[in-house]
N, C-alpha and C positions, 0 to 999 in steps of 0.2 A: 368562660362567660361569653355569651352568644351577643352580638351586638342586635337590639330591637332595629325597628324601623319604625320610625314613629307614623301615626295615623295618619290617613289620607282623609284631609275635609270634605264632608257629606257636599254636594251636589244638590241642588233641591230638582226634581223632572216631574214638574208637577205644570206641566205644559199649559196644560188648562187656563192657567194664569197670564199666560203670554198670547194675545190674540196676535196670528202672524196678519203682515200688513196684506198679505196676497188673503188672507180669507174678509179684508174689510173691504170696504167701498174706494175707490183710489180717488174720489176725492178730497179723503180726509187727508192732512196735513202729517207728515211724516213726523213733525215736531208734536203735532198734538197728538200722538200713538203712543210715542216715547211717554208723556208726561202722565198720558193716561195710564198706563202699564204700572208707571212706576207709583201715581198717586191712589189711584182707583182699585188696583188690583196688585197693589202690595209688591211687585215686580221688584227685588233686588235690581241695584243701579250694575253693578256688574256682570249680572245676570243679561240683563239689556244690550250691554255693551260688547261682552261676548256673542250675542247671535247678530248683532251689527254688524260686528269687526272694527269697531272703534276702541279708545281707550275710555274705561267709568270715567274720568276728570270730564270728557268732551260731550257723554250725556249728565253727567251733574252739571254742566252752565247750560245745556237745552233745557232741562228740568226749570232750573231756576230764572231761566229767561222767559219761558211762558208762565211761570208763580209772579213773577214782579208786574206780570202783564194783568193777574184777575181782577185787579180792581179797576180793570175795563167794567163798565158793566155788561156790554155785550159778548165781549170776549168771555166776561162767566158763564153771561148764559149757556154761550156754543159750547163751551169744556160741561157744563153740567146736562145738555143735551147728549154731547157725546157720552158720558158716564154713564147715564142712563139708557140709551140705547145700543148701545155698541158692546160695553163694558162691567155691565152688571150683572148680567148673565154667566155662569159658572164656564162656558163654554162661547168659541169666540162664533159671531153667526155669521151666515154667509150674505153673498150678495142677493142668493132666491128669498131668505127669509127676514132678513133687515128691514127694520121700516126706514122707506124715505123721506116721512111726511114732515117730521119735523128738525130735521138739516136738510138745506138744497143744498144740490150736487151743483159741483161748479160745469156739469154739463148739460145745468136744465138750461134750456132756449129763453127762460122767463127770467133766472139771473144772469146772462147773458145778456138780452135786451134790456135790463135792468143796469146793468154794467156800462153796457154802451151809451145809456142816456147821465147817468148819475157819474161816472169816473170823469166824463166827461165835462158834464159842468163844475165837477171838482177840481180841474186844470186853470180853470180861468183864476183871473188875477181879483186873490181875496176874497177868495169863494171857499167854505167850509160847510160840516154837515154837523148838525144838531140834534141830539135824542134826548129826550126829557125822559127821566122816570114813571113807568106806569103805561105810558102812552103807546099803540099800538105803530103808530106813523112818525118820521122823521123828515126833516127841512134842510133842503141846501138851502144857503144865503150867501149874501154878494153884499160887503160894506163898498157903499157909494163913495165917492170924495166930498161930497158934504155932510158925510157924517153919519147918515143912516146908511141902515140894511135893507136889502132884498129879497122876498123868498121866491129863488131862482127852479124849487123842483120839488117834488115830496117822491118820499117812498118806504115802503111797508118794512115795521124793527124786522121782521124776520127776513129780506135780503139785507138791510144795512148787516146782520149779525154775522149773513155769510160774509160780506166784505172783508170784513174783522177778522172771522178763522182765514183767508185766503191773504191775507196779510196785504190786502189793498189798498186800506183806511188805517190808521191810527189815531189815537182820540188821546184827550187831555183831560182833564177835570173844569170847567169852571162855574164854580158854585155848585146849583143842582145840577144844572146840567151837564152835558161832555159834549166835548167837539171837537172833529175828528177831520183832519185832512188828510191826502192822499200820498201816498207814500210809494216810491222808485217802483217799487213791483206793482202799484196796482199800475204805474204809467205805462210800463210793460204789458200789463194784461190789456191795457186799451187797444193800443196799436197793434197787439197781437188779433186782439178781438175786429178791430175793425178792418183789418186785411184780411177777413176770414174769406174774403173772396178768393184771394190769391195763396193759398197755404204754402205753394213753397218760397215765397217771402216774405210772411207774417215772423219768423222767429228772426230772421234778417231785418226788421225793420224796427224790432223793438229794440235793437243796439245802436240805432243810428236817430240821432239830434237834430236837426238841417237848420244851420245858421248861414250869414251873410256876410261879408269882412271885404274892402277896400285891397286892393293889389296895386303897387305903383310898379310903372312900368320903367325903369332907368334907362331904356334908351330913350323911349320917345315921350316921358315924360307925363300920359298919361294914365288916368286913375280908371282900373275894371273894377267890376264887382262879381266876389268870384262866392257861388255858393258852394258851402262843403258839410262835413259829417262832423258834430261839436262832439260827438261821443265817443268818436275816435279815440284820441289824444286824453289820456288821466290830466294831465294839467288843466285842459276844460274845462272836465267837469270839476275839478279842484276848485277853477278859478269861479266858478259860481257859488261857493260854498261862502259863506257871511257869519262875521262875527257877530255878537251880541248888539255891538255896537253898530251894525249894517254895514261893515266896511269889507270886501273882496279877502280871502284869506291867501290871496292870488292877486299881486299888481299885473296889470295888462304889459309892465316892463319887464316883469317873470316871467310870464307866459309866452312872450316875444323871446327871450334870452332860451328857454328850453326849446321851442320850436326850431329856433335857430340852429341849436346843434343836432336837432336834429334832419332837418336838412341836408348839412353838412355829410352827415353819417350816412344817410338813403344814396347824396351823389356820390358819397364815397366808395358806395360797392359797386361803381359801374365802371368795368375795366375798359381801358383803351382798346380801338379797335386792331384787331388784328389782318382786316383783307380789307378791299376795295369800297369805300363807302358807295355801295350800287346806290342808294337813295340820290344822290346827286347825280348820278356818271347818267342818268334814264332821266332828268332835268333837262333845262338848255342853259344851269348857269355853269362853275367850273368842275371838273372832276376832284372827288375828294384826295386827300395828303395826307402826308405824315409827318410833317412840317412842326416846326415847335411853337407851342402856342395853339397848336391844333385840339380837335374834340379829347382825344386822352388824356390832355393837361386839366381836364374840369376836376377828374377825381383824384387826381394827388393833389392839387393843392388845399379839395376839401379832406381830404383825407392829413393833410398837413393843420386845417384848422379844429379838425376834432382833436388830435392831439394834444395842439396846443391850448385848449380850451380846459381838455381834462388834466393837464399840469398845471393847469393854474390852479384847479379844483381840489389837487390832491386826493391822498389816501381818504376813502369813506365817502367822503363828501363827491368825490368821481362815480365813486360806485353804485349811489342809488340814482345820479342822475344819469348814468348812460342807464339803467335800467327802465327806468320812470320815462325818461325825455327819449330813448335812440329804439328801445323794444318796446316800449308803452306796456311794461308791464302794471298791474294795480299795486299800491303801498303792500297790501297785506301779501301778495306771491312777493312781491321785493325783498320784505322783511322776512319772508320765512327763506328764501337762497341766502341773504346775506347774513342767516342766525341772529338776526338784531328781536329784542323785547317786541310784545305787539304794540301797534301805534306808536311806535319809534321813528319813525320813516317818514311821519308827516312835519316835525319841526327841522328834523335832518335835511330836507328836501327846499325848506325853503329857504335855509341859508346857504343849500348849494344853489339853487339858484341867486338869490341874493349876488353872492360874487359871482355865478357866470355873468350877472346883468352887468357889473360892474370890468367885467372882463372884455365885453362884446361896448362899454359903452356906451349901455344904453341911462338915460337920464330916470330918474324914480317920477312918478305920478298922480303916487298913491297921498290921500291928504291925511296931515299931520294930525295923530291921535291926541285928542284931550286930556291934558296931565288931571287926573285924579276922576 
């Protein structure tokens, strides 16, 4: 008796069904190709995931993250814009014969300057965008401190809709209408956009924050004020993140106690000098030593205070915070080296900090949450 082999599952190569992103417009959203493939044009989810090189799990939550999104109203339209132009076609079109009339491209000059004026007044404090049903035009407004609003800017639904597919704007429901603030990537596209003078530090400058912060000097007892990069540092941008309740999810004595160690850590990798400190001996004060208590004692003793920081920390709780606090890696690279669940990493973080503050010291400042 011959042993069979059992059937080898058909394949579907029925290409036709799969427009590749190199024959679409590149300014459509790599997320909306997927969704459209798989909603519009029937594209098995593994099917997708194979010519990706992903796993089907990682585009079934694409799929479903732009589905949770169509009761945008704008965001339908662009996904029913796209369907219709792009996607309904038996075969995928190219860029000669694509209309571009009704999606702008995110490198027309007109959404662009349209960007420039509207992202912008969407940054200001209390400033959101409104689209009413039906209506061809949309309103930034600016709630005043007495109570009213402002209409701060108009601009035409078909760029607000680009905004939406370019994931610049987010929008909420209220009532009839929806309003829509701006979100991380469109602040990105600003700064990117308005350094277009300089291209080679437009993608540089969309990573960097510029705040202000008080430096005391311990010898001579006075106070500089030192500008730096808030974007830097994940704790930062942590520290601006607010609960429901408007309160820091980030005490400014957290933020202090991780900084701190990492300090520690940065002076810890600078080894004692090995030859002649020329910077002095080419001075007229004294020629440099190797005397004890000299320049090479700075990094062992902080190399003594990382240490002891991270024992006080212990197993786990050591380990996201040299990651978060000494590499500034992001929660979600943290939790994926450390094999931890996702979003694991952000209640983990803050009880290692918690006890590093309490290690270093430092006094809490943060004001007492209301029982119930």
């Amino acid at each position: 008796m011959t042993n069979r082999q059992p059937p080898k599952p058909k394949v579907r190569t029925d290409d036709a069904l799969l427009p590749l992103s190199t024959a679409l417009p590149d300014w459509i959203p790599d997320l909306a190709i997927t969704y459209l493939n798989h909603v519009s044009n029937g594209v098995p989810l593994r099917r997708i995931a194979r010519d990706k090189g992903v796993h089907a799990s990682t585009v079934m939550r694409q799929v479903r993250k732009l589905e949770s999104r169509r009761d945008d109203p704008l965001m339908d339209e662009a996904l029913d814009l796209l369907a219709t132009v792009y996607f309904s076609a038996p075969t995928a079109p190219t860029k000669e014969t694509a209309p571009m009339k009704t999606s702008p491209s995110i490198d027309d000059p007109l959404i662009q300057r349209e960007a420039r004026r509207i992202l912008r007044r969407l940054c200001e404090k209390d400033a959101y965008l409104l689209v009413a049903p039906q209506l061809d035009m949309a309103a930034v407004f600016r709630d005043l401190p007495d109570g009213t609003r402002r209409r701060i800017a108009t601009v035409k639904r078909v760029t607000a809709r680009a905004f939406v597919l370019f994931d610049w704007i987010v929008g909420e429901a209220v009532g009839v209408l929806t309003r829509y603030s701006i979100t991380p990537v469109g602040r990105a596209a600003l700064k990117r956009l308005l350094d277009k003078d300089s291209p080679e530090n437009c993608f540089q400058n969309q990573h960097r924050e510029y705040a202000e912060r008080d430096i005391l000097d311990e010898a001579s007892g006075k106070v500089s004020r030192l500008r730096y990069n808030a974007a830097e540092s994940p704790l930062t941008l942590l520290g601006r993140k607010r609960a429901a309740d408007g309160i820091s999810f980030l005490a400014p004595e957290l933020i202090e106690a991780g900084e701190r160690l990492r300090e520690d850590f940065e002076v810890a990798q600078l080894g004692p000098r090995v030859a002649q400190n020329w910077d002095r001996f080419l001075t007229a004060g004294a020629r440099g030593s190797f005397s004890q208590g000299g320049v090479g004692e700075g990094p062992t003793a902080a190399r003594e205070r990382v240490a002891s920081a991270l024992a006080a920390l212990g197993p786990g709780l050591a380990d996201i915070a040299f990651r978060v606090c000494c590499f500034l890696e992001g929660l979600e690279k943290a939790e994926k080296r450390l094999g931890w669940s996702a979003r694991s990493g952000k209640v983990v973080l803050k009880i290692a900090l918690q006890r590093l503050a309490n290690h270093y010291g430092l006094q809490s400042s943060a004001p007492e949450r209301k029982a119930g």
